[in-house]
N, C-alpha and C positions, 0 to 999 in steps of 0.2 A: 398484618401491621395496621394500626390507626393511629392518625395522624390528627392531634386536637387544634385549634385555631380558634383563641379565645375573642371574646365578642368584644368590638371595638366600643370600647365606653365612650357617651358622651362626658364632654370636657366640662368643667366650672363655669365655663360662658354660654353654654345651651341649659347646662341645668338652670341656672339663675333667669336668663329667657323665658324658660317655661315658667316656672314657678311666677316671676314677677305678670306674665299674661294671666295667669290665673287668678293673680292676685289683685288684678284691675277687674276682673270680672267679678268677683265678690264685692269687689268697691261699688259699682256700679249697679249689682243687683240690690246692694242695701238701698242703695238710694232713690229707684226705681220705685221697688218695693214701695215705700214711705210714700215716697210721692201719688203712685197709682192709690193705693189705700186711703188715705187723705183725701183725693178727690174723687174716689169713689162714693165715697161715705156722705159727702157736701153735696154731691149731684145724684144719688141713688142709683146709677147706671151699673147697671147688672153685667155691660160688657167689660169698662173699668176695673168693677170688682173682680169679674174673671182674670182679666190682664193683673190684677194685684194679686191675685190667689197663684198664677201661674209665677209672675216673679216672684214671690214669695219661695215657691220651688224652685225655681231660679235658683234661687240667693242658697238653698239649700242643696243643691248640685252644684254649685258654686263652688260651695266649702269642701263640701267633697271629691270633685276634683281638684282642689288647693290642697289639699292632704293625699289625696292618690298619687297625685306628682311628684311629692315630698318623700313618696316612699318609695315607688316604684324607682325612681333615682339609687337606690341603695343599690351597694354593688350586693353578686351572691356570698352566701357565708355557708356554715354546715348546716345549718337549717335549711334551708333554702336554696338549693345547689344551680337553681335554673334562676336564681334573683325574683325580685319581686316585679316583672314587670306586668303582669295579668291583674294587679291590684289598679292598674289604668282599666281594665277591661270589665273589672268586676265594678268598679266604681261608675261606667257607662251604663252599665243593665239595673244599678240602683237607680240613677236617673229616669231612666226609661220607666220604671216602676212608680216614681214619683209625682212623673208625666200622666201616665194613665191616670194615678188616682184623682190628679185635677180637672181633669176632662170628665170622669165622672161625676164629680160637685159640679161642674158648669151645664152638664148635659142635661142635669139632674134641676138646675135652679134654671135653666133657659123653659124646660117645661110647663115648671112649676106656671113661670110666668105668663105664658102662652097662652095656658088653658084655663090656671084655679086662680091666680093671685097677682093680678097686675100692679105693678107699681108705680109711682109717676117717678119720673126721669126727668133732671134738668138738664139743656145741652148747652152750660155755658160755656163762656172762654175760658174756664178754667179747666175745663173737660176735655176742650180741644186743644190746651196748650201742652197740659200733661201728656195726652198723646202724640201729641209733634215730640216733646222733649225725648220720649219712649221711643222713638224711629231713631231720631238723631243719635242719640245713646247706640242701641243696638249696632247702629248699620258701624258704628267705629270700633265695639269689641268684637263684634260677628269677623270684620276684617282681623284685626289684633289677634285674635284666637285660632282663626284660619289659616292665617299664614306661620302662625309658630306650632300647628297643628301639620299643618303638611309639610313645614321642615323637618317637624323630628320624627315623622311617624306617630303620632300622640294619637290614641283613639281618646283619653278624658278631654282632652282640650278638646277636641273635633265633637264630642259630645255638649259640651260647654257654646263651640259657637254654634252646632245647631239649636240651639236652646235660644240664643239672640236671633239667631236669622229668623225663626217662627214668631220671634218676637214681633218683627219688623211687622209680617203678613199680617198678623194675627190685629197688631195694631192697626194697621192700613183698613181694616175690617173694621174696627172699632169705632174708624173714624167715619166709617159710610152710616154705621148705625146712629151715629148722634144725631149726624146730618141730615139724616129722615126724621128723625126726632123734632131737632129742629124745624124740617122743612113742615113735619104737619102744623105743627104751632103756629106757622104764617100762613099758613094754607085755609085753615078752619078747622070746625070739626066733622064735617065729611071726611077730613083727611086723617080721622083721629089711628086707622088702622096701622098706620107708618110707624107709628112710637114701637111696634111691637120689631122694627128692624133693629132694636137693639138686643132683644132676646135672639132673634137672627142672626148677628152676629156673631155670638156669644157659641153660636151652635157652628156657625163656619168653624171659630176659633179652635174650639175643641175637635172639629174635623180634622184641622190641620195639623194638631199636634199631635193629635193619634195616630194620623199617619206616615209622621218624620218619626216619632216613639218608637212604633214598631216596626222602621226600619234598621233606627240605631240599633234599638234593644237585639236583633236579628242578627247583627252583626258583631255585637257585645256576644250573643250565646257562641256562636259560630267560633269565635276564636278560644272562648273557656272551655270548649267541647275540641279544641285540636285538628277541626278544619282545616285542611293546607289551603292557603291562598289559591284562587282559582288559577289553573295556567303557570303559574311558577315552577311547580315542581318539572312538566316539561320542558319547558325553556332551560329550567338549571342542568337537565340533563342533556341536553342539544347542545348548550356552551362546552359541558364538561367532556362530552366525547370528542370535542373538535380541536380537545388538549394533545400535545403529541407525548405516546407513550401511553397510550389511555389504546387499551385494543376493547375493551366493553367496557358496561354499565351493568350495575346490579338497581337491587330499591333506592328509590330516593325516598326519604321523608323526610316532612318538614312540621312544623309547630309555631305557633305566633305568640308570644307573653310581649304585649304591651309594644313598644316599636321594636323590640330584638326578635330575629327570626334564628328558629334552628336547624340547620340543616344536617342529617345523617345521611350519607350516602357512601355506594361499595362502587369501586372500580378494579375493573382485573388490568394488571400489569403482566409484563412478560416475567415467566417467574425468572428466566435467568438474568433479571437485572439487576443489580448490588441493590442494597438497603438505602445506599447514600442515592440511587438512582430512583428507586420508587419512592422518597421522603418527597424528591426534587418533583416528581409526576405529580405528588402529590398537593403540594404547593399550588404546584401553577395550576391546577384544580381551583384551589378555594381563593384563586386570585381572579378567576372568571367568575366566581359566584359571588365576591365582594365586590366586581363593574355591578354585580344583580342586584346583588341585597348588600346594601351600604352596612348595615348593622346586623351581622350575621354570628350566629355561633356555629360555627363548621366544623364536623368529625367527618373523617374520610376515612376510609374503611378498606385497607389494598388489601388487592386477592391475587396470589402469581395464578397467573391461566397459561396455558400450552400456547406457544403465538404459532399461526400459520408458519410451514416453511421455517421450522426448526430445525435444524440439523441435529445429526445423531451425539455426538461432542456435547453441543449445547444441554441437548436433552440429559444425557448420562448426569454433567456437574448441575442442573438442575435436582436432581434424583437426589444425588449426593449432600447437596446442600439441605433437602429436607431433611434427609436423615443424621445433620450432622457433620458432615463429613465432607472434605476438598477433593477432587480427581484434578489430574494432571497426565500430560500425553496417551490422551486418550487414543488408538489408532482402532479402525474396524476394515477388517476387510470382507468384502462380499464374493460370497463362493454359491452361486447357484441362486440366488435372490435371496440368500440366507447373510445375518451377519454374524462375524466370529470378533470379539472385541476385545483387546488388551488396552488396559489400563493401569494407571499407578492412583493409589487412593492413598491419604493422607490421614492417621488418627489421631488422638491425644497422646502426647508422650506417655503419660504415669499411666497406658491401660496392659493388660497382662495381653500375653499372644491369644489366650483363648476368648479374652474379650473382643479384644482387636480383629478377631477373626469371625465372633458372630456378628460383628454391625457389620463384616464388607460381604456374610455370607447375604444381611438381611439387603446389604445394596442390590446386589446381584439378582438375588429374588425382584424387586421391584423392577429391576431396569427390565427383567423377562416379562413382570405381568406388564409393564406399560408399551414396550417395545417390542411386539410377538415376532416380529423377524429376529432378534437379537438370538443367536441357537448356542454362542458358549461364550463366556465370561473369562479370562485370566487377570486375577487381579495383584497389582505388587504392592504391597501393605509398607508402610514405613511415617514414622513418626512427623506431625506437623512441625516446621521449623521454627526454631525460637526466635521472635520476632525482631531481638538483640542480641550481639555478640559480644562478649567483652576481645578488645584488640591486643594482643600481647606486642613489645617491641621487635620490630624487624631489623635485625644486626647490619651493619652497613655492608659490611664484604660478604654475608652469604647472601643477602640481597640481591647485590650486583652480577652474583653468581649465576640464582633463579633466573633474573630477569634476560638475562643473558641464553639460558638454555631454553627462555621462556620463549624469546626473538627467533631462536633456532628451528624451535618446530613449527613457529606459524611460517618461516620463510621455503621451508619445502613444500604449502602444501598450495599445489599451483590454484591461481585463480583470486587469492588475495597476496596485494600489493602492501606487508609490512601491518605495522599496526598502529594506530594513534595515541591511545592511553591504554597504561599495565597499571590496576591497583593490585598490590600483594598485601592479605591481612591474615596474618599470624593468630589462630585460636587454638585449641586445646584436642581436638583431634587431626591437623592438618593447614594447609591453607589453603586460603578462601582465595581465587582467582577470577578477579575480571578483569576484560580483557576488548579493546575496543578493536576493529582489525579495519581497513580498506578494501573497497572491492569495486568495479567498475559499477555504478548508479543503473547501467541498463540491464546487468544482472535479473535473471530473472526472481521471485523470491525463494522458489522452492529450493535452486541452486545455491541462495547464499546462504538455505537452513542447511546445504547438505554441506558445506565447507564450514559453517558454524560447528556444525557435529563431525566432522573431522579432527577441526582443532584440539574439540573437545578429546574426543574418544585418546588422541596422540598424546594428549598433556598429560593422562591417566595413566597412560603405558609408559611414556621416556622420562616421567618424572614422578622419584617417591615424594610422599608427604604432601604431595596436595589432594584435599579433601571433594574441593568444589571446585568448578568452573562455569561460569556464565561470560558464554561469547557473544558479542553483540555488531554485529555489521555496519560499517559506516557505510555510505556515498562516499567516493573519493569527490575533491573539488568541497566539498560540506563546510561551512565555516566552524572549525575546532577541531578538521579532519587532518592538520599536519601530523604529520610522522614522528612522533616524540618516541624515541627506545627508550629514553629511563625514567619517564614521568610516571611515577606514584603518591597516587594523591592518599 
């Protein structure tokens, strides 16, 4: 059995969140941009220009993650069964790719200047205000982006504000370069060696994006390639076995597209526990993995397994159930550390006898291969019961008759006290008899199945025309346990 548990979508007010942080951060990279290139160009500073080349990529991972967001957002459809959330994750390793290629222009033109082709650099106020502006900017989308990044799980936004926060660095660098610039220009020209802290910079700069690059970028491959999150998958399995009804664990795995995680995991259930019973196991499974993973796609994958200290009963309607098929009073007796079992087993009405007789011969077979003590099988074949009866009218004076003779045998048979409710339902082979009786509460249980099946056995012999009987023991003292003789409900 598996049990699917669809992935909790973000709502209208986190998509529009995202997407509007995204979309200050293109605002911001244009402007950047413009401004760094501008006074790069007026003051010749080769570290600027790098800061305008890297905004520039900026502005162009900007837009890109402003449209990964836009997508990733879409819920799944037949194309796309797992949604588009990895269009976050592939849009981070384009950045990443972006990043490098800038770092190689700056590493490339910081040489050039070093060694063949010096340039003169002016470090005025116009140089160092654009760089203050470049911090101030950054240090408020780097926030903006971070924090609506680590609310939704967003790897593009978390790509986006490392992309400002290196800004900040990269800038702060930018700004020691001028300042030597500057400082040699009052200093003299002994001090003319200093101008070259701007190509120094330039070289930090690109150190440092190379090295946040390829940590994004590392982590961008790492989830396109199917990666489980480190340490998740055992924690999901520690939670999940600590569920009650969960006797083991199979595989777990997991998958990351974008902030939705997938989870596939098997659990063995006791097989003899109802469908409605291991649905319920299996719930409260993927309610401990959504405390884990807010945003999970959960398939749970039940397996019936043999639970410890199963009884033979259990075991047999487990057997039965694989194959199909209901058992009912089940009894085994043990003779010499061997067991001899009689049973009643339940088929489909419409099968013929010889049908009917190879699924109870194939029960039999299995219950011997699973259970080698088991040494002989008697099995009572008989149709499953129709789950509705149509009720025909019960005549008032034969009624009163039944119920009368009905009072008569439960009152001989010592050890119950009368009986509280008689329904009598009138169908098409018989009637259908239940029958609620009194018996002393400290009864032990086995004694009041054996007056249960007295009742039973005496209503089948002193009275024709009834089909069924289900006798059901009260507690004397039980609230609804009065003594009603002619209550028929």
């Amino acid at each position: 059995m598996t049990v699917v548990i669809n992935t909790q979508a973000e709502g209208p007010e986190a998509v529009r969140e995202k997407r509007n942080a995204a979309l200050s951060s293109v605002v911001a990279a244009i402007f950047l941009t413009a401004l760094k290139l501008i006074v790069g160009l007026m003051t010749g500073s080769l570290g600027i220009l790098a800061e305008a080349a890297h905004s520039g990529l900026d502005l162009i991972a900007a837009l890109v993650t402003f449209f990964a967001v836009r997508i990733a957002d879409r819920p799944p459809d037949e194309q796309y069964r797992y949604g588009y959330g990895k269009v976050e994750n592939l849009s981070a390793l384009i950045e990443t790719l972006l990043l490098l290629i800038t770092c190689l222009w700056i590493i490339y033109e910081a040489i050039q200047r070093l060694f063949f082709k010096p340039v003169e650099i002016e470090a005025s106020l116009w140089a160092f205000g654009v760089m203050v502006t470049s911090i101030v900017v950054d240090v408020s989308r780097s926030r903006v982006l971070y924090r609506a990044a680590r609310k939704y799980n967003s790897q593009a936004l978390e790509a986006d504000a490392l992309h400002f926060s290196t800004d900040i660095w990269s800038s702060a660098v930018v700004l020691v370069g001028l300042g030597l610039v500057w400082l040699s220009g009052q200093l003299g020209p002994e001090w003319a060696w200093l101008v070259n802290g701007d190509a120094v910079a330039a070289l930090v700069v690109a150190a440092i994006v190379v090295y946040v690059s390829l940590q994004l970028g590392k982590r961008a491959v790492v989830v396109l390639l199917d990666v489980a999150p480190p340490g998740l998958a055992e924690q999901i399995a520690t939670e999940a076995a600590q569920v009650p009804g969960v006797e083991s664990l199979g595989p777990v795995r997991l998958r990351q597209a974008g902030a939705s995680v997938f989870v596939d995991l098997v659990i063995h259930v006791d097989r003899s526990a109802s469908l409605q019973e291991a649905h319920q196991v299996a719930e409260a499974v993927d309610d401990r993995i959504n405390q884990i993973v807010p945003r999970g796609d959960v398939i749970v994958h039940v397996d019936p397994v043999r639970r410890s200290g199963e009884n033979l009963s259990q075991a047999v309607s487990a057997i039965a159930a694989r194959l199909g098929l209901r058992t009912h009073d089940v009894h085994a007796h043990d003779v010499q550390d061997r067991y001899f079992v009689d049973l009643h087993v339940e088929v489909p009405a419409d099968l013929t006898l010889g049908q009917a007789h190879d699924q109870v011969s194939r029960l039999e077979l299995a219950v011997r291969e699973e259970l080698p003590r088991v040494r002989d099988i008697h099995s009572h074949i008989e149709p499953l019961a129709s789950p509705v009866i149509f009720v025909a009218h019960l005549d008032e004076e034969a009624g009163e008759k039944l119920r009368a003779r009905i009072a008569a045998v439960v009152n001989e048979v010592p050890g119950l006290d009368g009986y509280s409710r008689l329904h009598i339902r009138p169908g098409p082979g018989g009637h259908d008899v239940v029958l609620h009786c009194l018996a002393d509460p400290d009864l032990p249980v086995t004694e009041a199945h054996r007056l249960a099946d007295q009742v039973e056995k005496l209503l089948h012999v002193r009275i024709q025309g009834i089909k069924k009987v289900l006798v059901h023991v009260t507690p004397e003292g039980e609230i609804g346990s009065t003594a009603q003789p002619g209550a028929d409900i």
